[in-house]
PLY file of the C-alpha trace (Angstrom):
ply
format ascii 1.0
element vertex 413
property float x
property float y
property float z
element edge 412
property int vertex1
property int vertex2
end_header
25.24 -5.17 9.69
28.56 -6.30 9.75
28.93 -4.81 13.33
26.09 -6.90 15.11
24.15 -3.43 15.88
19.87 -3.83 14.83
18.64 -0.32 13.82
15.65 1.41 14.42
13.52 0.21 11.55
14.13 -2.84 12.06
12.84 -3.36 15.73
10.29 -1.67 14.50
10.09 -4.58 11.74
10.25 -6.71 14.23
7.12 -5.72 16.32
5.05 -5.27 13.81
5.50 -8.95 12.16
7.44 -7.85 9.29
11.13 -10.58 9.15
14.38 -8.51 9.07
15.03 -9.60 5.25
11.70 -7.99 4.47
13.36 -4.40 4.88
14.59 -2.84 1.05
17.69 -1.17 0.54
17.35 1.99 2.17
16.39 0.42 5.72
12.70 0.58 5.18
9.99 -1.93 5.19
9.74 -3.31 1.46
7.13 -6.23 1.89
4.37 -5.85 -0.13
3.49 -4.83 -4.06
3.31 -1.19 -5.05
0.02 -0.37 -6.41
-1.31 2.64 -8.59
-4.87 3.77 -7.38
-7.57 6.07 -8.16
-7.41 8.49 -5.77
-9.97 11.27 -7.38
-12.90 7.82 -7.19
-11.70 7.00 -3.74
-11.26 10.85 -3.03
-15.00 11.09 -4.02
-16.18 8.44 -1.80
-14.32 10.02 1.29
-16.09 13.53 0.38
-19.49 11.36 0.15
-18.84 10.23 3.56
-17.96 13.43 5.11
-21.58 14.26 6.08
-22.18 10.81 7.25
-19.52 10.65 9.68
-20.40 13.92 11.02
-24.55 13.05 11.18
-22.83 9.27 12.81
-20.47 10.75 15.59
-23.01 13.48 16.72
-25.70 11.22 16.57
-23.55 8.98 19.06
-22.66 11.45 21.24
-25.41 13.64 21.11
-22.88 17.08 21.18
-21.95 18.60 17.82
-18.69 17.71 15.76
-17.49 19.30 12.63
-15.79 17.41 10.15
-13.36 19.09 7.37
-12.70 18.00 3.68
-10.87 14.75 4.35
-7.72 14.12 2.30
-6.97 10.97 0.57
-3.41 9.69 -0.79
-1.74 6.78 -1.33
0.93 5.82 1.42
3.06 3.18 2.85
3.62 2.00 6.49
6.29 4.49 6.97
4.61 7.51 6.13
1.80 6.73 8.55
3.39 6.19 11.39
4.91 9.39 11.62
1.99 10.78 11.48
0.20 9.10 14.17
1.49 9.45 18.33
3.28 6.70 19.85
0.00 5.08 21.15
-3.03 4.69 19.22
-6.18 2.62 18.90
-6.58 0.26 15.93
-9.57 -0.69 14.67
-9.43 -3.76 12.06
-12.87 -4.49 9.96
-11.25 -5.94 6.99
-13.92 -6.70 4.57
-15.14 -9.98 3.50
-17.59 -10.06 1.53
-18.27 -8.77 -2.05
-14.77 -6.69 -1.62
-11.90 -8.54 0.60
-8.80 -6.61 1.78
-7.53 -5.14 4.93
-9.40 -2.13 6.30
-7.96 -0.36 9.61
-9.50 2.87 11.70
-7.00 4.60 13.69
-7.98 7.26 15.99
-5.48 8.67 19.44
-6.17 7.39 22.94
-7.80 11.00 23.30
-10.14 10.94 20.77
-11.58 7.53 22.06
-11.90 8.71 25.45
-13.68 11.92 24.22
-16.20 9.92 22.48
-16.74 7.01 25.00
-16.80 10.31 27.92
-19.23 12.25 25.28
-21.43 8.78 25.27
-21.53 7.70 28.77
-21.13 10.93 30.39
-18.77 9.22 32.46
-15.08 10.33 32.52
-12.12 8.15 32.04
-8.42 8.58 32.12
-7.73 5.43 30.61
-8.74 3.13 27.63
-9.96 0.41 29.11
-12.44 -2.42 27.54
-15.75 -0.22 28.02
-13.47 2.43 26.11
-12.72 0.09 23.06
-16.26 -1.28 22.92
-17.98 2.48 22.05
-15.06 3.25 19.63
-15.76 -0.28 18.30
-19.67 0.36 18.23
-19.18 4.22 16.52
-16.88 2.80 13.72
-19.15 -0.05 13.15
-21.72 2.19 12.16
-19.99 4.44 10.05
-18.51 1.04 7.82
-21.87 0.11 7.46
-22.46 4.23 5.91
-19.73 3.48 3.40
-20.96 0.16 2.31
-24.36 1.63 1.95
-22.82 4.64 -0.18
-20.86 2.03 -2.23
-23.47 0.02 -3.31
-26.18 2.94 -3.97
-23.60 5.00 -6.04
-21.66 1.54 -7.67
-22.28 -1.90 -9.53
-21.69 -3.80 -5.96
-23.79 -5.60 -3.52
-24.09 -7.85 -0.72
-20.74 -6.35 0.64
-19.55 -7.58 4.11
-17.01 -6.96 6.58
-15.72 -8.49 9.44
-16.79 -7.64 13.18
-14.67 -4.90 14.11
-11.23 -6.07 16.71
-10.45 -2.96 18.62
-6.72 -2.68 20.40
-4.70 -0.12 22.18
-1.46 -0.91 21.49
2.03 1.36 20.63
1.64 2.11 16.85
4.80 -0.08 15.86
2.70 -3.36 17.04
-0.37 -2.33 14.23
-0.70 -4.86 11.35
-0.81 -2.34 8.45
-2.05 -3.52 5.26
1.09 -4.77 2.87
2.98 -2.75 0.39
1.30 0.81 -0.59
-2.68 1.67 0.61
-4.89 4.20 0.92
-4.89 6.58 3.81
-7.90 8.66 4.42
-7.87 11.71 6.64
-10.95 13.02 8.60
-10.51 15.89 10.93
-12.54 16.50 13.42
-13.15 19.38 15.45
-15.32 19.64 18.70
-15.24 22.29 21.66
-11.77 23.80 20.49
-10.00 20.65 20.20
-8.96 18.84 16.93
-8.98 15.62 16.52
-8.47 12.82 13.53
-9.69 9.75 12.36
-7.61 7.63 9.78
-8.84 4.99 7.26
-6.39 2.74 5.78
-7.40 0.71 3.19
-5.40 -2.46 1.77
-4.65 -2.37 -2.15
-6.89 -5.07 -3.09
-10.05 -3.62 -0.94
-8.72 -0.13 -2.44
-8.77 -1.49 -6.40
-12.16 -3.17 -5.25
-14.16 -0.34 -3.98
-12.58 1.63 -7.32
-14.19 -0.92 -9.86
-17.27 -0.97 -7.57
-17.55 2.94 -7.66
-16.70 2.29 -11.77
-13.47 4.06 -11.49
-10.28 3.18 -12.55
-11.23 2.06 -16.12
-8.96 4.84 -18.17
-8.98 4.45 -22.27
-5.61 3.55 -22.55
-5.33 5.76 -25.68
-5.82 8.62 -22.94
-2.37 11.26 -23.43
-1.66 9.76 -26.92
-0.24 12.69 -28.41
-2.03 13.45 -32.57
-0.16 13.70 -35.46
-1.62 15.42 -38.36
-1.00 13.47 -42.03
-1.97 15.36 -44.28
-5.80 14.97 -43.95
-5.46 11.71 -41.53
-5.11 11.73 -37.67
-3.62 9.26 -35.85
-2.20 8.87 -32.23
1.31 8.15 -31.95
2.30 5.19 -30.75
-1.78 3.95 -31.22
-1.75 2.71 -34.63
-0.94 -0.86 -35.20
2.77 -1.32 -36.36
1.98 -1.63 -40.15
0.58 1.63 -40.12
1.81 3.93 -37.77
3.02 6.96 -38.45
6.64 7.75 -39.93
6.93 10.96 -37.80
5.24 13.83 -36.14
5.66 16.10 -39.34
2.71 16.86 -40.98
2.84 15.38 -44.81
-0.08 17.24 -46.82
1.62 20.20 -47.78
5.65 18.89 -48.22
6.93 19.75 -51.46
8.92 16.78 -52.32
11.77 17.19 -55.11
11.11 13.96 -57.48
14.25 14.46 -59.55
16.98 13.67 -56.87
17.19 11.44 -54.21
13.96 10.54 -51.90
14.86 11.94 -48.10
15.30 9.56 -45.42
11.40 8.64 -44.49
12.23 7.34 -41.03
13.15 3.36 -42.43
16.89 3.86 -42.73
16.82 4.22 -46.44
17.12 6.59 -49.69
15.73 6.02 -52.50
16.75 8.03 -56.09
13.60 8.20 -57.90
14.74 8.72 -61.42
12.42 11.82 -62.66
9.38 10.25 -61.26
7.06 13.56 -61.08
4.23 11.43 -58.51
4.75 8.51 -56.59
1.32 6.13 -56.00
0.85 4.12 -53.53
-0.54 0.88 -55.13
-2.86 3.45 -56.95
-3.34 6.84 -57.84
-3.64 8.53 -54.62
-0.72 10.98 -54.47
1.53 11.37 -51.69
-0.04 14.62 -50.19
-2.97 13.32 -49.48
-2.01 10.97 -46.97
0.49 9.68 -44.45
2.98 7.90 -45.05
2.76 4.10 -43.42
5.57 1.75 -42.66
3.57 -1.47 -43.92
3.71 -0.12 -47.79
1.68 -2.48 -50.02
3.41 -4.49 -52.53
3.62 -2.95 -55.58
5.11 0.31 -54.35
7.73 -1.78 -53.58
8.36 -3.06 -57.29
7.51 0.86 -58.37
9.96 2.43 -56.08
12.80 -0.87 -57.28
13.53 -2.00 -54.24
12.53 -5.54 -51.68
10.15 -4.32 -48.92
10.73 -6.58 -45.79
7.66 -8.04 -44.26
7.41 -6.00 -40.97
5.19 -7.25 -38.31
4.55 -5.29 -34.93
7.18 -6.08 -31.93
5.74 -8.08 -29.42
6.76 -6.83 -25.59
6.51 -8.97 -22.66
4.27 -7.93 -20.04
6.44 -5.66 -17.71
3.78 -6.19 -14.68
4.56 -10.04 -14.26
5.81 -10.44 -10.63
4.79 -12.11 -6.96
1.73 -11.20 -6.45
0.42 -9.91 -3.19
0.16 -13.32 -1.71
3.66 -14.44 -2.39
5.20 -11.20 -1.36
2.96 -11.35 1.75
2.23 -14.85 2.86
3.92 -13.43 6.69
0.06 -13.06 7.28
-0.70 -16.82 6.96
1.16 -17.33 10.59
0.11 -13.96 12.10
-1.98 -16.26 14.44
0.12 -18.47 15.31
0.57 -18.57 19.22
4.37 -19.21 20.25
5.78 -19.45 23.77
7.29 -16.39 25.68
9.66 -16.40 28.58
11.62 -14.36 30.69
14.59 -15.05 32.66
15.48 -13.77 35.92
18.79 -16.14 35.89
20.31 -19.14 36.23
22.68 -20.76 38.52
23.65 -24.47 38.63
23.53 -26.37 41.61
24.87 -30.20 42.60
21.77 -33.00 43.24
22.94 -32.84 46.91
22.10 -29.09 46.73
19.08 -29.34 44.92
17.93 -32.48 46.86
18.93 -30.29 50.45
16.16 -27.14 49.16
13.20 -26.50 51.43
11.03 -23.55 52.39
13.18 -20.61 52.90
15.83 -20.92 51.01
17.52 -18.68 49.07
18.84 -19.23 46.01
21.54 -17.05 44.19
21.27 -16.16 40.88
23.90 -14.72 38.09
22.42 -11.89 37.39
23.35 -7.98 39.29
20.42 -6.27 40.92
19.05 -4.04 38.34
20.49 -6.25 35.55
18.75 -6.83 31.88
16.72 -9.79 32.59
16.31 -12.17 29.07
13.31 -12.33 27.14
13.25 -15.58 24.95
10.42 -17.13 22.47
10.67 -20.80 22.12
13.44 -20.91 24.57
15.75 -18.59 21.89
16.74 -15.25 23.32
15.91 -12.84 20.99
15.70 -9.39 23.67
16.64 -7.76 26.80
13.94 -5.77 29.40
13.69 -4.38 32.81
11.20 -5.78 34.94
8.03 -3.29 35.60
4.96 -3.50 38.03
1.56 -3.13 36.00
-1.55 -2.83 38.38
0.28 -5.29 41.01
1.35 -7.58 37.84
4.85 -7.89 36.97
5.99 -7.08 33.63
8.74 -6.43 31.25
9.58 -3.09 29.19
11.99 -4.21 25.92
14.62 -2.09 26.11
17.28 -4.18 23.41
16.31 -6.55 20.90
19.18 -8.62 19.86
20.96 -8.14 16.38
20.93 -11.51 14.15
24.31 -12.21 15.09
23.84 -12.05 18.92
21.02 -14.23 17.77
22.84 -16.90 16.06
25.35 -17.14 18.57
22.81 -17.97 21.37
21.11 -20.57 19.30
24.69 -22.89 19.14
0 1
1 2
2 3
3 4
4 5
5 6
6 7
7 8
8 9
9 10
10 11
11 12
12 13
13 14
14 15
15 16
16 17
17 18
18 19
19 20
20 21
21 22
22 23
23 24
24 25
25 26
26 27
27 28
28 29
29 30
30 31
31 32
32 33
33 34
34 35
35 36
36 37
37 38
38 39
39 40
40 41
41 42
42 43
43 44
44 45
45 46
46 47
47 48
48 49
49 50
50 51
51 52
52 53
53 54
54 55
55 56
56 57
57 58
58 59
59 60
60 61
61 62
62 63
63 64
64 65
65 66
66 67
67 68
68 69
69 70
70 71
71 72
72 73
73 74
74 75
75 76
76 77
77 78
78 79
79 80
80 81
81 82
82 83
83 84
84 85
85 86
86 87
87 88
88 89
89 90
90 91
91 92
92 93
93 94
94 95
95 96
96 97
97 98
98 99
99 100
100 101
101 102
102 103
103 104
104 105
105 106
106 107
107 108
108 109
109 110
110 111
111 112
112 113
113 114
114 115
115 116
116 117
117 118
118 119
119 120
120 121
121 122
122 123
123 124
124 125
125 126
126 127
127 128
128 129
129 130
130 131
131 132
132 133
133 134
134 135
135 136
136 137
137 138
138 139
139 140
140 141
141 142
142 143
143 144
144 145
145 146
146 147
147 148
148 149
149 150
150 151
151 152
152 153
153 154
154 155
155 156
156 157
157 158
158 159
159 160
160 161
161 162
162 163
163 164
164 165
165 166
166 167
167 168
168 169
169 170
170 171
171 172
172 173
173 174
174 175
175 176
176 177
177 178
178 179
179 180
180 181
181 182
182 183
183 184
184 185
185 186
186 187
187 188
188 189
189 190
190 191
191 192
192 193
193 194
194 195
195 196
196 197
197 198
198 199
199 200
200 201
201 202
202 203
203 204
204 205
205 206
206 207
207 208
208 209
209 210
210 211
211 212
212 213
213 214
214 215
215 216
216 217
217 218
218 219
219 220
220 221
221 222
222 223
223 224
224 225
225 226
226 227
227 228
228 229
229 230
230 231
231 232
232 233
233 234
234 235
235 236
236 237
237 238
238 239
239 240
240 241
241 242
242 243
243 244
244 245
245 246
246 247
247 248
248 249
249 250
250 251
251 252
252 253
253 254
254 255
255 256
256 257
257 258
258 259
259 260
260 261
261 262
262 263
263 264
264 265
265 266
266 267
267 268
268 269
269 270
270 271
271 272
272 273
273 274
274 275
275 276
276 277
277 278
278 279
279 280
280 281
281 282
282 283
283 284
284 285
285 286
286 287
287 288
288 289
289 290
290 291
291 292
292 293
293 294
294 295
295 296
296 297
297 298
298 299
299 300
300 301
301 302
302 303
303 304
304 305
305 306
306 307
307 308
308 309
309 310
310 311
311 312
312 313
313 314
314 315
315 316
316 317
317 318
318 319
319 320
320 321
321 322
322 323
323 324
324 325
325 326
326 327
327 328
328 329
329 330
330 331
331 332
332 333
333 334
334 335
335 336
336 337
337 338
338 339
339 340
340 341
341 342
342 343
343 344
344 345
345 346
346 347
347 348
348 349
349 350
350 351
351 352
352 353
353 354
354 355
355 356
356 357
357 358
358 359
359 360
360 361
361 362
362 363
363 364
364 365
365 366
366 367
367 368
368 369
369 370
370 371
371 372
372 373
373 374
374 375
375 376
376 377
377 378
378 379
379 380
380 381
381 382
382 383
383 384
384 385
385 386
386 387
387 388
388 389
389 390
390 391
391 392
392 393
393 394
394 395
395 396
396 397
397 398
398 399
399 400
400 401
401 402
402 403
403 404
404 405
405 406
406 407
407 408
408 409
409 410
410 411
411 412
């Protein structure tokens, strides 16, 4: 950003927690490992679930919602958020207990005041605190369906979760789980009107509930493509190194010319073999009726006339080694951290005489225009610009700029 300008992403990096230096090379936000789930388990739990949301929600309201198949995929930060509207209501119940890992509802401001109008038969144009507490109340229950279908279907118990914190708050300023997660779809319908609620579920609580559902636990041999040779079958690339197979090419029925030279077998050599009419190997088993291996025993070495290397299978290094989640994501360890926000009006600089001459009444003359960016600093650093608003009789201040690091930097000397 050789030009001082902050883009879009990265404001939005900034107000959801995530530092500037966190963002990857195309401008997105890169904190966090990737990970490879099992969506057709977790895709079977959501499908469990579907009847037990819609029994949970009509139930609370006491009117009659249908829910459709739900739809389950793995996702990142990015993709969700432009999918949801620019205010939503987040629901964090990360669980605890058994499984740990973040777990985060999301639902519009319309859907919320649906159910809490459905509930109290009260209506309400705004999300207020009664609002949140039925949403919070309604998703309670339905965690506590999925940790009951968990443990009845899975190898878990005792699982736990933590009491549900429900917020209305611009969908830039939700703490979504690091790196890639699970998004779960659930769309609702109810008199006409369609509605959705989202489940997002961290990687580690993901990988959990998967091992608790006994998914995820592939043979690894799964895809292995098999090679006939000549009567023995073998999966390429699954045989230890001193016996794998020499090719895909089946070997029982090759006619093999014995009185001129021995074709390349796939170890970088030929061979003449004299007028040998049948080659053993280290017995009398002929070469048709089986495959040929790399590790050759001994003595067909000395019958062929020729040293036979001792080959031993390559050794790779684990490609997986990295940060792990923690490292990548320790930003989470000072999410609570409480740090002191100001905004300035202006300044002006008077003499003691001045200053010591002040009473009721007077006015004092500022540098700033009418109508001018006031500053908004944190820890006495300016790191934005605003306009001042009036909430409900409160002031307040809408962000309109924050400042790029090198605005930044300049204000701190």
């Amino acid at each position: 950003m050789s030009d001082g300008a902050i883009s879009q992403d990265e404001i939005d990096a900034l107000l959801s927690g995530v530092a500037i230096d966190g963002l990857n090379s195309s401008g997105h936000v890169g904190n966090g490992p990737t990970y490879h789930f099992d969506i057709p388990t977790l895709q079977g739990l959501a499908d469990a679930l579907k009847p037990k949301l819609e029994e949970n929600i009509n139930k609370t309201t006491s009117v009659t919602f249908t829910c459709e198949a739900p739809v389950v995929e793995q996702t990142n930060r990015d993709h969700v958020l432009s999918k949801l509207p620019e205010v939503v209501i987040g629901i964090n119940a990360d669980y605890n207990a058994g499984i740990k890992g973040s777990h985060l509802y999301l639902m519009a401001p319309e859907f919320a005041l649906k159910i809490f109008q459905l509930v109290s038969s009260e209506e309400a144009t705004e999300v207020d605190d009664m609002v949140l507490s039925v949403v919070s109340e309604f998703i309670a229950t339905h965690i506590s369906a999925e940790i009951q279908e968990v443990e009845s279907k899975g190898n878990a118990s005792g699982l736990g979760y933590a009491t549900p914190e429900t917020l209305n708050e611009s969908k830039a300023m939700i703490m979504f789980p690091q790196g890639d997660f699970v998004l779960s779809s659930y769309p609702l319908t109810y008199d006409g009107n369609a509605y959705t609620l989202w489940e997002c579920i961290g990687g580690d609580a993901a990988e959990g509930l998967t091992k608790a559902l006994g998914g995820g636990g592939a043979d690894d041999s799964a895809g292995l493509t098999p090679i006939d040779l000549g009567g023995m079958n073998a999966a390429a690339g699954g045989a230890p190194m001193g016996g794998a197979a020499m090719g895909a090419a089946p070997m029982g029925g090759m006619q093999q010319p014995m009185g001129g030279a021995m074709p390349n077998m796939g170890m970088g050599m030929q061979q003449p073999m004299g007028g040998m009419q049948n080659m053993a190997m280290g017995g009398g088993m002929p070469m048709g009726g089986m495959g040929m291996g790399m590790g050759m025993p001994q003595n067909m070495g000395v019958n062929m006339g020729m040293n036979v290397p001792n080959v031993q299978q390559l050794q790779y290094p684990n490609l997986q080694a990295g940060l792990n989640a923690g490292e990548q994501g320790n930003i989470s360890l000072i999410m609570d951290v409480f740090m002191e926000m100001t905004v300035e009006l202006g300044r002006t600089k008077k003499t003691i005489k001045d200053i010591l001459g002040m009473g009721e009444g007077t006015i004092i003359e500022l540098d700033k225009l009418a109508g001018e960016p006031v500053d908004i600093l944190v820890n006495h650093k300016k790191i934005a610009k605003g306009e001042v608003v009036v909430i409900d009789e409160n002031f307040g201040v809408r962000v309109t700029e924050i400042l790029s690091p090198m605005e930044r930097v300049t204000d701190i000397n």
